[in-house]
C-alpha positions in Angstrom: 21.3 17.2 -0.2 19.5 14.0 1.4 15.9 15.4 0.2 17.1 15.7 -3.2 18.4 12.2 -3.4 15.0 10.8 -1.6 13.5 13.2 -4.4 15.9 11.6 -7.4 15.0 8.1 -5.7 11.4 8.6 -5.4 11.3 9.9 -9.4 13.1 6.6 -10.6 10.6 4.5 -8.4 7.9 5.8 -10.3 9.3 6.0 -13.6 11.1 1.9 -14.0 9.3 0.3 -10.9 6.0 1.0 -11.1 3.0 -0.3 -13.0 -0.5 0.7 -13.4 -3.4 -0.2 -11.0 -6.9 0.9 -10.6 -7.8 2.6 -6.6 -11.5 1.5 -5.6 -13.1 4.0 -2.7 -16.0 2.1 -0.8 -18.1 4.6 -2.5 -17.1 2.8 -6.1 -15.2 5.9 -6.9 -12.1 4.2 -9.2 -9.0 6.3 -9.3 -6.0 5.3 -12.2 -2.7 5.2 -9.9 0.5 3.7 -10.5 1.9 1.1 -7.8 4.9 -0.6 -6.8 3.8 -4.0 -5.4 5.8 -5.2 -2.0 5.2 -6.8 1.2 5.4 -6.7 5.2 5.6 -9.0 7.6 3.5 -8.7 10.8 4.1 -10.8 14.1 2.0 -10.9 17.0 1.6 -13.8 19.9 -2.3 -15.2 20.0 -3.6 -15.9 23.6 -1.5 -19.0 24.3 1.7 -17.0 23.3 2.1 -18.0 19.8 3.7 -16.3 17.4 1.5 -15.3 14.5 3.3 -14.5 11.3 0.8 -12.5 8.7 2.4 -11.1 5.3 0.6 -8.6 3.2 0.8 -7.3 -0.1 1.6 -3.6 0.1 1.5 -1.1 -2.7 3.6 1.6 -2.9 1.7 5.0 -3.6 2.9 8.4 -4.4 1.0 10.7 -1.8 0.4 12.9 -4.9 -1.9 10.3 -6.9 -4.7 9.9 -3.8 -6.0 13.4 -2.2 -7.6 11.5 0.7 -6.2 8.8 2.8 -6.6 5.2 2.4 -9.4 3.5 4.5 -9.9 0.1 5.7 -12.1 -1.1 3.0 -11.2 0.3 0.0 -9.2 -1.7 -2.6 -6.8 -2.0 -5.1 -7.2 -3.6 -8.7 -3.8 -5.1 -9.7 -2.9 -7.3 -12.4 -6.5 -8.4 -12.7 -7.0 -9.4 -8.7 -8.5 -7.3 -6.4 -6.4 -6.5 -2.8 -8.7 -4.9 0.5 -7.3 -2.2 2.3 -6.7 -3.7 6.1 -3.6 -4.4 8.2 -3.7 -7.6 10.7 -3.6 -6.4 14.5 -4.8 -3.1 14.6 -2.4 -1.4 12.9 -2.5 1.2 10.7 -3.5 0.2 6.8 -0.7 2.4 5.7 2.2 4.0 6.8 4.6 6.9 5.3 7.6 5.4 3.7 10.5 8.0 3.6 11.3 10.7 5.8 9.8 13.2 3.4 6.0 11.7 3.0 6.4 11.3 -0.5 5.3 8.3 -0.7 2.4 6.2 1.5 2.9 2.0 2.2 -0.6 1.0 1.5 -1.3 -2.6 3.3 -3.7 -5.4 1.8 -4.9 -8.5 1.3 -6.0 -10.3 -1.6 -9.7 -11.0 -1.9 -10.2 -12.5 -5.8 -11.0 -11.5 -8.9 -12.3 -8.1 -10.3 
């Protein structure tokens, strides 16, 4: 019953939250996906024990709409800006959100223009 509600919830995502984007491999290969902007908030003390606070835009991605995984590097064309692939820290630059892998968190920064 709980993996066809994530199902039910995952369908309305894309259907009344999502908008069109354009995903850019390092190789220049462009691939049409739809997105659901967000953001995360990462933390981490510098050398003097400050705490660093780092926000990124994330997009939402169906796993469906990108065969490969995203890489450090590649970008995303949103609403005329361009966002690089990277997380602050080390960490991953995308993460699973859901239990069922539906859909990947995809971490960025914004970087200008197209």
């Amino acid at each position: 019953m709980l993996e066809q509600a994530s199902a039910w919830l995952e369908a309305q995502r894309l259907k009344a939250l999502s908008v069109p984007a354009v995903y850019v491999r390092k190789d220049g290969t462009q691939i049409p996906i739809n997105v659901t902007p967000g953001r995360t908030l990462f933390r981490a003390e510098d050398q003097y024990g400050v705490t660093v606070r780092t926000e990124s835009r994330d997009f939402l991605v169906a796993a469906s709409e990108l065969s490969d995984e995203p890489e450090r590097g590649d970008s995303i064309v949103y609403n005329g800006i361009r966002y690089e692939v990277l997380a602050p820290n080390g960490e991953p630059v995308w993460r699973w959100s859901g239990a069922y892998h539906w859909t990947r968190r995809i971490h960025t920064k914004e970087i200008g223009g197209e």
